[in-house]
C-alpha positions as CSV (number, residue, x, y, z in Angstrom):
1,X,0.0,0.0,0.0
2,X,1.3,3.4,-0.7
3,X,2.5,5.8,2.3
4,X,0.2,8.5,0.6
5,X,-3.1,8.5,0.9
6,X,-6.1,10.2,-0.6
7,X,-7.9,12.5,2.0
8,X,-11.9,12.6,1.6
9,X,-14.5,14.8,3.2
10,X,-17.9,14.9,2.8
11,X,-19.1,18.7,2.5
12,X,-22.4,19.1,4.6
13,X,-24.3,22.3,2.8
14,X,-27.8,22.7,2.5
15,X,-30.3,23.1,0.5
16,X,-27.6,23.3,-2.5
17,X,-24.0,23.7,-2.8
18,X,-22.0,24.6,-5.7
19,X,-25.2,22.9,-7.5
20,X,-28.1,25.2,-7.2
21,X,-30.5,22.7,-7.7
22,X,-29.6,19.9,-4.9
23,X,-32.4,19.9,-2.9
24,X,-34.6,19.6,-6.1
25,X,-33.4,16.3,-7.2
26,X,-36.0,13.6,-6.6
27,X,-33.6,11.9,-4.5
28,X,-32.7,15.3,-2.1
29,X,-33.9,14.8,1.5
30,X,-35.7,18.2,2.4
31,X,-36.5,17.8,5.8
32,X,-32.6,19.5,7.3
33,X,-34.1,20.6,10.6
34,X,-34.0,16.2,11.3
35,X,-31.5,15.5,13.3
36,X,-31.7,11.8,12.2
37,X,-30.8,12.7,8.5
38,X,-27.7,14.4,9.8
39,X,-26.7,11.7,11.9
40,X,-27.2,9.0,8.4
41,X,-24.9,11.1,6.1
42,X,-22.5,10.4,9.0
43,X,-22.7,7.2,9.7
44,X,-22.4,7.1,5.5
45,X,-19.4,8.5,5.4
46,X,-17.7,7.0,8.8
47,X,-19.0,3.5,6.8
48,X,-16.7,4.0,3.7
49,X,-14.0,5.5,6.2
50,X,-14.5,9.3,5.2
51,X,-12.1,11.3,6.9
52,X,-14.1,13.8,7.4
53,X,-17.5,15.8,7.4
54,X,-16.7,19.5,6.5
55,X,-19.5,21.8,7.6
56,X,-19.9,25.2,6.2
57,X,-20.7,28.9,8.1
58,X,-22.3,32.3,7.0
59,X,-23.6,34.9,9.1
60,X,-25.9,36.5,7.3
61,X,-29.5,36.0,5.6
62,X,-29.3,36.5,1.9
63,X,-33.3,36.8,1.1
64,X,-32.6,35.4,-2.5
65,X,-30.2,32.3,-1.7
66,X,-33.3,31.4,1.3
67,X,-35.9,32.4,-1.9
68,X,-34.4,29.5,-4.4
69,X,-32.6,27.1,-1.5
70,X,-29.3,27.8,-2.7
71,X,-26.0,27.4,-1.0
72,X,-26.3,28.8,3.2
73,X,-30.3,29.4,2.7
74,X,-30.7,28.3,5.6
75,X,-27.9,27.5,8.3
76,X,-27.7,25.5,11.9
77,X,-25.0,27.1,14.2
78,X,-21.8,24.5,13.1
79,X,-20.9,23.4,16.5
80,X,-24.7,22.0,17.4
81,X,-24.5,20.2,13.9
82,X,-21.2,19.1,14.7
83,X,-22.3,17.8,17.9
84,X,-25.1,15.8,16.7
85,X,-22.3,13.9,13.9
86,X,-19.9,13.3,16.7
87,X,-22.5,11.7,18.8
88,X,-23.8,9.4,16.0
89,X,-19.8,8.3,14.7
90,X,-17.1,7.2,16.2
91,X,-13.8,7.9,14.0
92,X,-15.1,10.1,11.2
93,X,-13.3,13.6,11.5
94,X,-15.8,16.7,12.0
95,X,-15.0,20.5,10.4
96,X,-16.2,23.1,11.5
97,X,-16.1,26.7,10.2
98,X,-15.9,29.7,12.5
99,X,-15.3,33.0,11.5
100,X,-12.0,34.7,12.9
101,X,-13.5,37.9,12.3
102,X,-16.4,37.8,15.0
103,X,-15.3,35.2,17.6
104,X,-13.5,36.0,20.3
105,X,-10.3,33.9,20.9
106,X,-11.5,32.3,24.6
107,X,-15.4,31.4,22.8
108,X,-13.4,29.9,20.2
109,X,-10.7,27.6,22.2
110,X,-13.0,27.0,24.6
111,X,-16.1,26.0,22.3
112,X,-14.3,23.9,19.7
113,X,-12.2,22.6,22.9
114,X,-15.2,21.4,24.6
115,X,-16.4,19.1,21.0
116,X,-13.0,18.2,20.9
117,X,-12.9,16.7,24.1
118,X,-16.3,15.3,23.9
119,X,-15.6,13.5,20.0
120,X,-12.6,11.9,21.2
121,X,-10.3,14.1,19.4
122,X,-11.8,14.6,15.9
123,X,-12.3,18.2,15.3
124,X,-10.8,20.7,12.9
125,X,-11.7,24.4,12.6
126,X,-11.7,25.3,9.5
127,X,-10.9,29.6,9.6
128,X,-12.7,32.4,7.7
129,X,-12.6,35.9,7.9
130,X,-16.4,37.2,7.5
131,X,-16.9,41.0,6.4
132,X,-19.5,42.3,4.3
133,X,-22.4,44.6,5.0
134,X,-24.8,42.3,5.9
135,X,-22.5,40.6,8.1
136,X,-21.5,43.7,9.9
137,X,-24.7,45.1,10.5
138,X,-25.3,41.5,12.7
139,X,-22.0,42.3,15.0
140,X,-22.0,45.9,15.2
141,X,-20.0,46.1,18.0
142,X,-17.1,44.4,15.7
143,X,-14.8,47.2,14.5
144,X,-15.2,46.2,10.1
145,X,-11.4,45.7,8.5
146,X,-10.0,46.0,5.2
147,X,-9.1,41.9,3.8
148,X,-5.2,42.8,4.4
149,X,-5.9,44.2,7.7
150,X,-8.4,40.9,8.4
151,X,-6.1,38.5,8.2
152,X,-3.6,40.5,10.5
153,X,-6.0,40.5,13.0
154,X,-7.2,36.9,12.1
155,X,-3.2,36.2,13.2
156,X,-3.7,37.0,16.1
157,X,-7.1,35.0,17.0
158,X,-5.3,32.0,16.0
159,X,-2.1,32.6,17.6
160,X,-4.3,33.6,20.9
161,X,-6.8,30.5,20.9
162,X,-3.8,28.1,20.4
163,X,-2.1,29.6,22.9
164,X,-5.2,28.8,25.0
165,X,-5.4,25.5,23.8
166,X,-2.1,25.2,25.0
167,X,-2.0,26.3,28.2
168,X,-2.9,22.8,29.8
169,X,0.3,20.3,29.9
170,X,-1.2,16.8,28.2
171,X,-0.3,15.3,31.9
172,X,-2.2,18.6,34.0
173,X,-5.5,16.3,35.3
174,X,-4.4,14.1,37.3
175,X,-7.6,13.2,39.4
176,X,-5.8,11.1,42.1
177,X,-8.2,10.2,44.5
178,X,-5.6,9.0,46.9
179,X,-3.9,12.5,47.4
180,X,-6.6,14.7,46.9
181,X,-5.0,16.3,43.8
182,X,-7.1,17.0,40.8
183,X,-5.8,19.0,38.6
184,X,-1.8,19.8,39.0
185,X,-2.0,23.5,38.7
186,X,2.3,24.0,38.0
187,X,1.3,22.2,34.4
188,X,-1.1,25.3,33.7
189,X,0.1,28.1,32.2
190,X,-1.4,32.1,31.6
191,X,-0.8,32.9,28.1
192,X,-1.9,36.9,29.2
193,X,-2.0,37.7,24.6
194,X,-1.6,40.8,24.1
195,X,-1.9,41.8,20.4
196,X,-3.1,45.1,18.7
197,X,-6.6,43.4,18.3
198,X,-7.1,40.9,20.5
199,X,-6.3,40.4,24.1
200,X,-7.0,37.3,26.6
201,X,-5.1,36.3,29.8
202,X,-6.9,32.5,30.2
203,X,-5.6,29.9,31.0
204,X,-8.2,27.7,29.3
205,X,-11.2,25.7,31.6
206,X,-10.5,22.5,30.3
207,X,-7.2,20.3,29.6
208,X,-6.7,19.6,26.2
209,X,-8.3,16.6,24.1
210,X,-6.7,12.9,22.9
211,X,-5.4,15.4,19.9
212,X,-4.3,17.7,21.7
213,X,-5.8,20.7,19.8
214,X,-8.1,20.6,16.9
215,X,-6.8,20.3,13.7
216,X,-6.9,23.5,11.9
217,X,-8.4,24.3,8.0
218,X,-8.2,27.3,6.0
219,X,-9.2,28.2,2.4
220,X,-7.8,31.9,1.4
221,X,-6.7,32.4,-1.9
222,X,-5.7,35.7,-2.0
223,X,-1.6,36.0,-1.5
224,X,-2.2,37.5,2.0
225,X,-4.6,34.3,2.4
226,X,-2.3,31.8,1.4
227,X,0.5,33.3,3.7
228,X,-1.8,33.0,6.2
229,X,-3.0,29.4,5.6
230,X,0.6,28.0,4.9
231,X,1.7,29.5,8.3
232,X,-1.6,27.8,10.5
233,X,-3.7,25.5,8.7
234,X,-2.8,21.6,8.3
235,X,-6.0,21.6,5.3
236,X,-6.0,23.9,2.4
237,X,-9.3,24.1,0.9
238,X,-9.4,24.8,-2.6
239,X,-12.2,25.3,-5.2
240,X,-10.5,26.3,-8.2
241,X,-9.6,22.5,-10.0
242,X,-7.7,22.5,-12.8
243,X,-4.7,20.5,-12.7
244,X,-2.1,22.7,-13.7
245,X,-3.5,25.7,-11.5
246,X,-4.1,23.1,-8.6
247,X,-0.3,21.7,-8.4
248,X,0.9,25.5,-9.0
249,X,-1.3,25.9,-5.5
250,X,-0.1,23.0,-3.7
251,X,3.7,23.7,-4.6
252,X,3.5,27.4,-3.5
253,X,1.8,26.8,-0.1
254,X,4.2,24.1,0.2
255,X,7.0,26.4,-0.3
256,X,5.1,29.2,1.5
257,X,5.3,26.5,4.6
258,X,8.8,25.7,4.5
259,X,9.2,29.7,4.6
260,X,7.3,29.9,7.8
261,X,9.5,27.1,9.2
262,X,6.8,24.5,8.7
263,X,7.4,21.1,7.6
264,X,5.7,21.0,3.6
265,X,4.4,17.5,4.6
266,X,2.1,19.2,7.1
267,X,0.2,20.6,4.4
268,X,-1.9,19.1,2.6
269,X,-4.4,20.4,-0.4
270,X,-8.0,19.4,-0.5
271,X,-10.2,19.9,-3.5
272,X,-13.8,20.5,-3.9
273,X,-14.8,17.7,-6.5
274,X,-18.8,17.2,-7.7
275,X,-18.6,13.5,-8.7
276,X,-21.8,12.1,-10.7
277,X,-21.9,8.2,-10.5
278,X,-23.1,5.5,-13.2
279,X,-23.5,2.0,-13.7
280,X,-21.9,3.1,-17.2
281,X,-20.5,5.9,-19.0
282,X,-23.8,6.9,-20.9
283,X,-25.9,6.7,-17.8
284,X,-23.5,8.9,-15.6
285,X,-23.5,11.1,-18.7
286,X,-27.0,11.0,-18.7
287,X,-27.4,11.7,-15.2
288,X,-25.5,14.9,-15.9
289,X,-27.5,16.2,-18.4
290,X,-30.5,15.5,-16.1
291,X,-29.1,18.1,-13.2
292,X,-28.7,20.7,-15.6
293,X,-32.7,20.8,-15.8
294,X,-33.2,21.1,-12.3
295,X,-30.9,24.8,-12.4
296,X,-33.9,27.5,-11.9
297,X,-32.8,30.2,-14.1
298,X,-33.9,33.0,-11.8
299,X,-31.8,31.3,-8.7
300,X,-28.8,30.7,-11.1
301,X,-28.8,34.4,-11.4
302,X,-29.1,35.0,-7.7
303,X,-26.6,32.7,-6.9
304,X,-23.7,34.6,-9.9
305,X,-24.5,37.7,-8.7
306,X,-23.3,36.5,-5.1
307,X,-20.1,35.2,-6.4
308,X,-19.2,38.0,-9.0
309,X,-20.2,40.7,-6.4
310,X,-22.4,42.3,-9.3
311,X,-25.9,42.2,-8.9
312,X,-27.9,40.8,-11.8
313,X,-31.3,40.0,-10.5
314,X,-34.2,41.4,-12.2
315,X,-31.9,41.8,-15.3
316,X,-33.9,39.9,-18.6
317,X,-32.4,36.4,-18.4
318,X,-32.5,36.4,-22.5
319,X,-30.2,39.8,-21.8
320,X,-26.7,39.6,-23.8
321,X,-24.5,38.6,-20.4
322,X,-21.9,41.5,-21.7
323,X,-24.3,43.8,-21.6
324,X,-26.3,43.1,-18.5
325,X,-22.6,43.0,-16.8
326,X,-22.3,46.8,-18.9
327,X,-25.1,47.6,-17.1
328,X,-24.5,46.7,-13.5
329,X,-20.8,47.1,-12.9
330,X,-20.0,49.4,-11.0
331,X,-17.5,51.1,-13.6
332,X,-16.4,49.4,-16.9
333,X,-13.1,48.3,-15.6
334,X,-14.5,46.2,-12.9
335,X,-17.1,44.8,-15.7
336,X,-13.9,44.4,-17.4
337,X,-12.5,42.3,-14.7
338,X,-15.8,40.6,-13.9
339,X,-16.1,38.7,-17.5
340,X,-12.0,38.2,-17.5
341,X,-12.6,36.5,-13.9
342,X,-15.2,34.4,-14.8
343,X,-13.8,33.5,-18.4
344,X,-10.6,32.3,-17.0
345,X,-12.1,30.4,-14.4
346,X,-14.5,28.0,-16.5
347,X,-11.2,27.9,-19.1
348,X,-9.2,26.7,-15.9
349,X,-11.4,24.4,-15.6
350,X,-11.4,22.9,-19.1
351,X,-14.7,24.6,-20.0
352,X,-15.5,27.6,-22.5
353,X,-17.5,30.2,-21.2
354,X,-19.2,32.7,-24.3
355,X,-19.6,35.5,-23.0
356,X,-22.1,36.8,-26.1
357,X,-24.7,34.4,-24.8
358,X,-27.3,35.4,-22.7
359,X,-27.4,36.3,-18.4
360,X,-29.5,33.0,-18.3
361,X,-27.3,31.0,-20.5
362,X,-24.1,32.0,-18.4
363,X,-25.9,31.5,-15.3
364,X,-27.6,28.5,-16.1
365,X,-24.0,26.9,-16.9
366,X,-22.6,28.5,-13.9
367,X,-25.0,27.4,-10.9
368,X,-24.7,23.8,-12.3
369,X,-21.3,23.7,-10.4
370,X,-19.9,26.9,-10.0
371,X,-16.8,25.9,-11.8
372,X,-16.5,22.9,-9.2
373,X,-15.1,20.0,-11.7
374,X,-17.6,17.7,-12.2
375,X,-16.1,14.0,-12.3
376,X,-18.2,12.0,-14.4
377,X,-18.3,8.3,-15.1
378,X,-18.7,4.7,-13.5
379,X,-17.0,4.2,-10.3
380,X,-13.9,3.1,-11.9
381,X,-13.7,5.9,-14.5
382,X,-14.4,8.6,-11.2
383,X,-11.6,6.8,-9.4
384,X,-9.0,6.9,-12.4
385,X,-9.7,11.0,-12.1
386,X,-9.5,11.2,-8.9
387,X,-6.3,8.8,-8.8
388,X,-4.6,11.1,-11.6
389,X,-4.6,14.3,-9.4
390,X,-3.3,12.6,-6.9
391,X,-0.4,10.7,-7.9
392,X,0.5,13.7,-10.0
393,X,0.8,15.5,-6.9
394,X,-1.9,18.3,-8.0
395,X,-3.8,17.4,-4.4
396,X,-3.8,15.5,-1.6
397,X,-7.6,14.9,-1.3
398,X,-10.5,15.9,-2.1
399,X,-14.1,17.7,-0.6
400,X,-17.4,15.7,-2.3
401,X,-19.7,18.2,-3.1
402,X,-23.0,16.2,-3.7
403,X,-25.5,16.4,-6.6
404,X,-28.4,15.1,-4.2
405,X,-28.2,15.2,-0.5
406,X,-27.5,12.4,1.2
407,X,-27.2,10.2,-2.0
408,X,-24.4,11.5,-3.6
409,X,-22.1,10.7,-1.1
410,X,-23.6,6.5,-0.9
411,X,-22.7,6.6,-4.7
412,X,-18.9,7.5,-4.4
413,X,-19.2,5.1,-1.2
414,X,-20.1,2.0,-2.5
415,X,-18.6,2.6,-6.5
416,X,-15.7,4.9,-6.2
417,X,-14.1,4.3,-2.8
418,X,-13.5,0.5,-3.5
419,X,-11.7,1.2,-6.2
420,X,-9.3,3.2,-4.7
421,X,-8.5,1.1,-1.8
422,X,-7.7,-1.6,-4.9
423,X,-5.5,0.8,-5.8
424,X,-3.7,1.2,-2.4
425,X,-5.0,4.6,-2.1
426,X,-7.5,4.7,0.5
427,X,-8.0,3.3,3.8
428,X,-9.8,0.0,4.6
429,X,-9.7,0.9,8.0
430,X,-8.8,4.0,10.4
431,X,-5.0,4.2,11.7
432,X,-6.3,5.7,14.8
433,X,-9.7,7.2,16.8
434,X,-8.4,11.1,16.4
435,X,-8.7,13.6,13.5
436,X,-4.9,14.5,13.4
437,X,-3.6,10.5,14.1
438,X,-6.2,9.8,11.2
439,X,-3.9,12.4,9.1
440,X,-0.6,11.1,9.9
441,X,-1.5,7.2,9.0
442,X,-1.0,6.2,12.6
443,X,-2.2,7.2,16.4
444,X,-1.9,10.5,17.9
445,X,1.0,11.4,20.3
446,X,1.0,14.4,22.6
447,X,3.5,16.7,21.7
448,X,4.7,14.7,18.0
449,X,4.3,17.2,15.3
């Protein structure tokens, strides 16, 4: 078997994802305020040996993505979903996303310390910094930073709430009836942070979990993000697939990582993926064809407009997309830069966008992914694909972003994921009961990097 192995997440967003028409397919389960669907998809994953289920955050209502069901319609608070996976698994890894930006470091250490403790060790936090107006106007009391600025203060929440994480010595509880002595309180330290933005003396209330610390996930792209994610984050999430761009990723944060005194090998590259499953070529190709009817036109608008930071709503969807972009950009170079964006992304990702085809048209194509490869085939064509990245050294796993919720994620189970463990590529059965020994290929041990 080879020392590498794939990496594979299950991404838990709802109604839709990257496919604006999820919770439309005749397959989609509808019902996501039941706690018993949540705690299936995870026993689905921790089944096929999953590494992980990688839930989402936004803090804000969009009335137009809860309109259409699209992508953070509606949201549960992470760490209460998170909770109700951990309780119905045993191994599977659990991310969670909390924003940097309007946390403070002691919630933080001590919230994602406590589901740490009580998964057995299987937590990642996986870092954003929020902004936006919408956002803002929920945490008023949070002073609102320029991105460069953000991620300087996001430094420091991460440096703080590892420091808090920290502050316990693996060996601190001792609970020795005999003596009386409970907690050893020499092996506690007070970190007192002091930043420019954040302060907090701690120590933490709880000694550290079977991992030690959660494992921590990050997905900036921007060059100030990637400095930031090669100098924390032990995931890099990436969305942006084609294979020459992808290795050109994974070599620079690598390199960005050895800058920061990191070992590379810490790193590792995770890609979102959307693969569509069939008992042959024809009918996975079929199957394909099928989703693209389920993309609402109107909500395939709602859902560009969100990600090209234009708005197009209420624009004619048989509109020339060059001109309804004229129309609604701010100024023409930023139109300019909207349709060069959004060209070169579908062309990185083998596709051609026209842009003299109509709003609907580019949206249409658009919400039926957003870009995220779509790997189509039987299981044994999806697993060559997936195989090729990664022994090319383009990734080092990969997020599932499902077609139909909770299905998607049985097809890859029972037809892709034997075919990579033929191919000594994925587990047959978990190294360890922790997140970060699950990582390395063998159990945990305090203070091993």
């Amino acid at each position: 078997m080879s020392d590498r192995q794939i990496f594979l997440a299950g991404y838990i967003l709802f109604p839709s994802n990257h496919y604006v028409g999820a919770w439309r397919h005749p397959y989609s389960e509808r019902d996501f305020n039941d706690r018993a669907l949540f705690e299936d998809v995870a026993r689905t994953l921790e089944r096929a040996k999953f590494d992980m289920a990688f839930i989402p955050e936004t803090l804000a209502y969009k009335p137009d993505f809860a309109r259409y069901g699209l992508s953070n319609g509606i949201k549960h608070e992470p760490t209460q979903l998170a909770a109700v996976i951990a309780g119905a698994t045993r191994h599977l890894g659990i991310g969670v996303t909390l924003s940097a930006s309007y946390n403070a470091p002691y919630h933080l250490a001590r919230t994602l310390g406590s589901l740490d403790q009580f998964s057995g060790g299987r937590v990642a936090w996986n870092i954003i910094m929020s902004r936006g107006a919408a956002t803002q106007a929920n945490f008023p009391f949070v002073e609102e930073l320029e991105r460069e600025e953000l991620y300087d203060r996001g430094d420091e929440v991460v440096e703080a709430t590892v420091a808090l994480w920290e502050s316990w010595a693996a060996d601190a509880l001792v609970a020795d009836q005999d003596s009386g002595l409970f907690v050893d309180t020499d092996k506690v330290t007070t970190p007192d942070y002091r930043g420019k933005y954040v302060q907090v003396r701690g120590p933490l209330s709880l000694p550290p979990s079977p991992q030690g610390k959660p494992v921590l996930i990050q997905a900036g792209d921007s060059p100030r993000g990637r400095r930031f994610g090669a100098k924390w984050a032990e995931l890099i999430f990436a969305i942006e697939n084609n294979e020459a761009d992808l290795r050109a990723k994974r070599q620079d944060l690598r390199r960005l990582a050895a800058a920061a005194g990191r070992d590379p090998d810490s790193v590792k590259l995770i890609a979102a993926v959307q693969p569509i499953v069939g008992e042959t070529t024809e009918i996975a190709r079929a199957r394909q064809r099928f989703l693209a009817t389920l993309v609402d036109t109107e909500a395939a608008i709602a859902f560009l407009s969100q990600f090209v930071r234009t708005d197009l709503t209420g624009l004619a969807p048989d509109l020339r997309f060059t001109d309804a972009v004229a129309q609604r950009a701010t100024d023409e170079a930023a139109g300019v830069r909207l349709l060069d964006n959004l060209t070169a992304l579908a062309r990185g990702n083998g596709e051609t966008l026209d842009t003299a085809l109509s709003l609907g048209a580019v949206a249409r194509h658009f919400g039926a992914s957003e870009f995220t490869p779509q790997i189509v085939g039987t299981g044994v064509e999806v697993a060559d694909q997936l195989a090729h990245l990664f022994e090319a050294e383009a990734v080092d796993g990969y997020v599932l972003s499902p077609t139909h919720f909770p299905g998607a994620f049985d097809d890859v189970a029972r037809a892709v994921v034997p075919e990579l463990r033929r191919r000594g590529l994925f587990r047959t059965e978990y190294a360890d009961t922790t997140l970060r020994g699950n990582l390395a290929g063998r159990p945990y041990a305090h203070g091993r990097p």
